[in-house]
N, C-alpha and C positions, 0 to 999 in steps of 0.2 A: 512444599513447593511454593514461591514466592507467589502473591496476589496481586493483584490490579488496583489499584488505589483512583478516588477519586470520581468513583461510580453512583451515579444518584437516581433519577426518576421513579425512585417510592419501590427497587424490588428489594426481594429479598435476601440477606446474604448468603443463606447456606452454599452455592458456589463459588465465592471468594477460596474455598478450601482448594478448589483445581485450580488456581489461577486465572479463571477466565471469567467476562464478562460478556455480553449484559447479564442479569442473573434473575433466575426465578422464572426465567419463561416455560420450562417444560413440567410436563405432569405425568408423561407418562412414566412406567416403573421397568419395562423391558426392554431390551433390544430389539427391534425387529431388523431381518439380515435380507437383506435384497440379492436375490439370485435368480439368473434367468436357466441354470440347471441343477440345483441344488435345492433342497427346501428344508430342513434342518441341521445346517451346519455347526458348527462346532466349536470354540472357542480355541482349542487346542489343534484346528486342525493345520496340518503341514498345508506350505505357499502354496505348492501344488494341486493341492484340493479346496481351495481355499475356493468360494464361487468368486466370479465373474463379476458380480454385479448386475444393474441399473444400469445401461449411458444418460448422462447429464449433460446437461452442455458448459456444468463446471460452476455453476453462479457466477449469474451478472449482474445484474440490479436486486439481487432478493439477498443471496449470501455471503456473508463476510467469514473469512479464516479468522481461526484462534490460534491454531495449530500447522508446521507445515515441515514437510521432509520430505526433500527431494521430490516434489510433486504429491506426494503424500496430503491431504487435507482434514482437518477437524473441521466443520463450517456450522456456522450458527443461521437461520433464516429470518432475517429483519423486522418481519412480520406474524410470524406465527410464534417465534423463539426457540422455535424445537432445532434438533442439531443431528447432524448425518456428518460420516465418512466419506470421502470420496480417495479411490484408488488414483495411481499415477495415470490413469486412461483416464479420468475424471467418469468413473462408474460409483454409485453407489452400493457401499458393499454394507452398511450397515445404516440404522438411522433411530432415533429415540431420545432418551433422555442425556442430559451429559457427562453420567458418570458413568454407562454403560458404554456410548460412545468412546470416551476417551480409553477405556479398555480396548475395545480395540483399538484406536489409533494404534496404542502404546505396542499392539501385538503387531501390527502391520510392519509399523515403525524397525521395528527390531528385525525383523524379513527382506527389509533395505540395506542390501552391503552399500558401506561409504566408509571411504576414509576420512580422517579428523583433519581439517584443516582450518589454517589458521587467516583466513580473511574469507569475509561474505560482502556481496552486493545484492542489498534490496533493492527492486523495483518499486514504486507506487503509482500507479495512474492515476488520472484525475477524474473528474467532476464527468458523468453520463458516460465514461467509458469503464474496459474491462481490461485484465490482464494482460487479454490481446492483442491491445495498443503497443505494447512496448516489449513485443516477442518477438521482433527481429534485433530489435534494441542487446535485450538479452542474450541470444545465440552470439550475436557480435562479440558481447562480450567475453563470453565463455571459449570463443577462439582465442580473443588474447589474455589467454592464462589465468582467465577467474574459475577455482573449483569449484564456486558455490553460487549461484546466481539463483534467489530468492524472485521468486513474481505474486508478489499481496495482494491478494482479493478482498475485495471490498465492495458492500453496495452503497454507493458513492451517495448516492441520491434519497437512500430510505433511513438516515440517520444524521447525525449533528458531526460535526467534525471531530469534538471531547470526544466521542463514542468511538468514529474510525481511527484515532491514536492510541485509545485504551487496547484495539483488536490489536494493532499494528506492537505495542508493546509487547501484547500477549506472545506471539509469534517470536519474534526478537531474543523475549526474555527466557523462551523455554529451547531456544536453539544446543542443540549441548556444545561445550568446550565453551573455551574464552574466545573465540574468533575477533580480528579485528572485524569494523562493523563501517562499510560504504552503500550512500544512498543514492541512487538517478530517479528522483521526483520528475513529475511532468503536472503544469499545471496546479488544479487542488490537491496535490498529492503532495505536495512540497507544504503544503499549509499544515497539511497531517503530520510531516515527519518534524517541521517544527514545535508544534505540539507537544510531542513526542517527547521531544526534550525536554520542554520547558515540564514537564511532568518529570521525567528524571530529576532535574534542578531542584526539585522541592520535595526530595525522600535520599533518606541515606543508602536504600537499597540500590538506588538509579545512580548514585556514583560510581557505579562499579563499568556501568555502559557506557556512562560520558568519558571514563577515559581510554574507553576502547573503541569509541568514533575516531575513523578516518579520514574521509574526503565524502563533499557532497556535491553532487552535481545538480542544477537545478536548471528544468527546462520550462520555459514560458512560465515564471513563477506569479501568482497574485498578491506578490509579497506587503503592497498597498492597499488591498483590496481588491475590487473589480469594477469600473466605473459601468460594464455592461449590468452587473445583478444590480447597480443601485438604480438604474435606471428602468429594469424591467419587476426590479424586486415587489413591485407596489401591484403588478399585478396576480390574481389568484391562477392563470396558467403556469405562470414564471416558478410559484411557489409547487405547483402542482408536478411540474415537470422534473424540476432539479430539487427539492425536497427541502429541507432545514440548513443542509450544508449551502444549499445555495444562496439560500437567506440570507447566512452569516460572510459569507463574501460582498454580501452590499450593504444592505440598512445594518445586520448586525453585527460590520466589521470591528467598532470600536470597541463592543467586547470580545470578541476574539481573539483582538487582537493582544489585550495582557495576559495572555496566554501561551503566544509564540515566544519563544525565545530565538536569540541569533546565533544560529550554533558555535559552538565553541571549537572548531576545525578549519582546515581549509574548505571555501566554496565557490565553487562556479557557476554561473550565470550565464544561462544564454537564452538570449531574447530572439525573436523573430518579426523581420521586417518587410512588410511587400506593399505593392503600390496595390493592392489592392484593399489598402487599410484604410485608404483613405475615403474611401465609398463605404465606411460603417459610420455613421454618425453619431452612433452610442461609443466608441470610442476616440479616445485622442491619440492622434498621431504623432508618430507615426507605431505603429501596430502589428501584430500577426492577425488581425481580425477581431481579435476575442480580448486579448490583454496587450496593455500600451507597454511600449521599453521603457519608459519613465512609471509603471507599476511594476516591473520587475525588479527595480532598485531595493538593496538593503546595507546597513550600515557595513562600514570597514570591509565589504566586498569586493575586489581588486580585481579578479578573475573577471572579464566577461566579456561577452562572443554575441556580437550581432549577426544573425545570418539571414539570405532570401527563402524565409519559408513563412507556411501559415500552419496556424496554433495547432489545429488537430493533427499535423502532420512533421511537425519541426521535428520526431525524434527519427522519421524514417530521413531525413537529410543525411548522406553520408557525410559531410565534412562534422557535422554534431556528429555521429556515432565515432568518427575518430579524435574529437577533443573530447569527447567523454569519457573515454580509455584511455587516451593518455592523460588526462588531469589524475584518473583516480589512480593511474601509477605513477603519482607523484609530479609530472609533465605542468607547466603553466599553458592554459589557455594559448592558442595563437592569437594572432592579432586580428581582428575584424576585416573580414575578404580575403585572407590569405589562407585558407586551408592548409593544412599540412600531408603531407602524404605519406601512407603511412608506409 
């Protein structure tokens, strides 16, 4: 099974063997199986008997995916390291160390009828948000004709960016089939899947993914950085609130930033504009509040769509939910204020 490359802060590697990262955080040695009617279940046991679970509310700021099918999760917790299952209900059905874990995944996994198809669309939210952000986004897209619509969890805020691209690979890379591979970033989530890449670009194993990139859609991007983190960056709430990744959107964009690459695909760009940007003083106008259209700029980008929305909300805008589906089937961008219908 292929590994994670390019993982550092001092652990250790014996989990490079599963392909996932961070590594060395756990110690325990057994399963434990969360059931609210069950209490020694069974490895072997039919779906049907299978317990229930824990309800969760899915990780939002603590757990990041490694693993994912169909709603299916592997999830690692930020802070403790230790690693749980979560069921399509987001129930925990097991939780422990991660090569027990991933036993189950791999059992659950297999108990998921799917058909094999050949194109996916990852989700990636941004910076203090969750999944949730971008789940009408997703349904949208799944009406027009996407089989696979991916949504990555991630805790935005309790890790470095390198770290949320290493998760974001993991998932990606253990997807089965060759699928072609489309991204709709929102925000810091765009700075992730560029990462991403630029991690592909520098391993022979990652060429196999760059040429199965399709089309990227990218909403309210900090493709410059963030003129708000650099300005709040200095203080210890700003760091306390939004974590390490936040950091690196302000004071420590300049190394971040030889790390993104520009992807090698078609991409689109849409920024967000309201008069209400001009009453933020920590940004330059004109704005969605939170990030200027002149920091969503990136090289050789042709593609791009100004629309009247603000940052935490530009992907519930219907005219973006319909350039975003037709770009990634192939569609150019409309022209700025002219929506298209769909």
């Amino acid at each position: 099974m292929p590994g994670v490359v390019g993982i550092s802060n001092g652990r250790s590697s014996g989990e490079r063997r599963y392909g996932l990262y961070p590594k060395g955080y756990c110690t325990g040695a057994d399963i434990r199986f969360e059931s609210t009617t069950m209490n020694e279940p069974t490895l072997g046991a039919s779906p049907q008997k299978r317990p229930r679970g824990i309800p969760t509310l899915g990780g939002k700021q603590l757990w990041t995916d490694f693993r994912w099918w169909h709603g299916l999760r592997l999830q690692q917790n930020q802070l403790t390291g230790h690693w749980r299952v979560l069921s399509q209900q987001n129930r925990r059905v097991a939780s422990g160390d991660l090569r027990t874990c991933l036993l189950v995944f791999r059992e659950h996994r297999a108990a998921i009828p799917a058909n094999p198809t050949d194109r996916v669309v990852v989700l990636v939210h941004g910076l203090m948000r969750t999944s949730a952000s971008l789940k009408r986004l997703g349904r949208y897209l799944a009406t027009q004709g996407w089989p696979m619509v991916v949504d990555f969890r991630y805790a935005s805020s309790r890790a470095t960016i390198t770290r949320h691209s290493a998760a974001l690979r993991a998932v990606i890379q253990h997807l089965p089939g060759q699928p072609r591979l489309s991204f709709v970033g929102h925000s810091m989530g765009n700075i992730v899947i560029r990462h991403m890449i630029g991690d592909w670009q520098q391993t022979a194993t990652g060429q196999n993914f760059l040429r199965r990139l399709n089309r990227i859609v990218m909403l309210a991007p900090p493709n410059q950085g963030a003129a708000i983190a650099r300005a709040l960056g200095y203080t210890g709430l700003f760091q306390l609130i939004t974590g390490p990744a936040g950091t690196q959107l302000g004071s420590g964009w300049p190394e971040i930033q030889s790390r993104l690459a520009i992807p090698p695909c078609p991409v689109a760009i849409i920024a967000g504009s309201t008069t209400l940007g001009r009453w933020n003083p920590l940004v330059p106008a004109p704005s969605d509040l939170v990030v200027a259209v002149e920091e969503t700029s990136l090289p050789n980008t042709k593609d791009r769509l100004i629309v009247p929305a603000i940052h935490s909300l530009i992907m519930e805008n219907k005219q973006v939910q319909n350039a975003t589906a037709q770009f990634l089937d192939g569609m150019p961008l409309p022209a700025s204020g002219t929506p298209r219908a769909n």
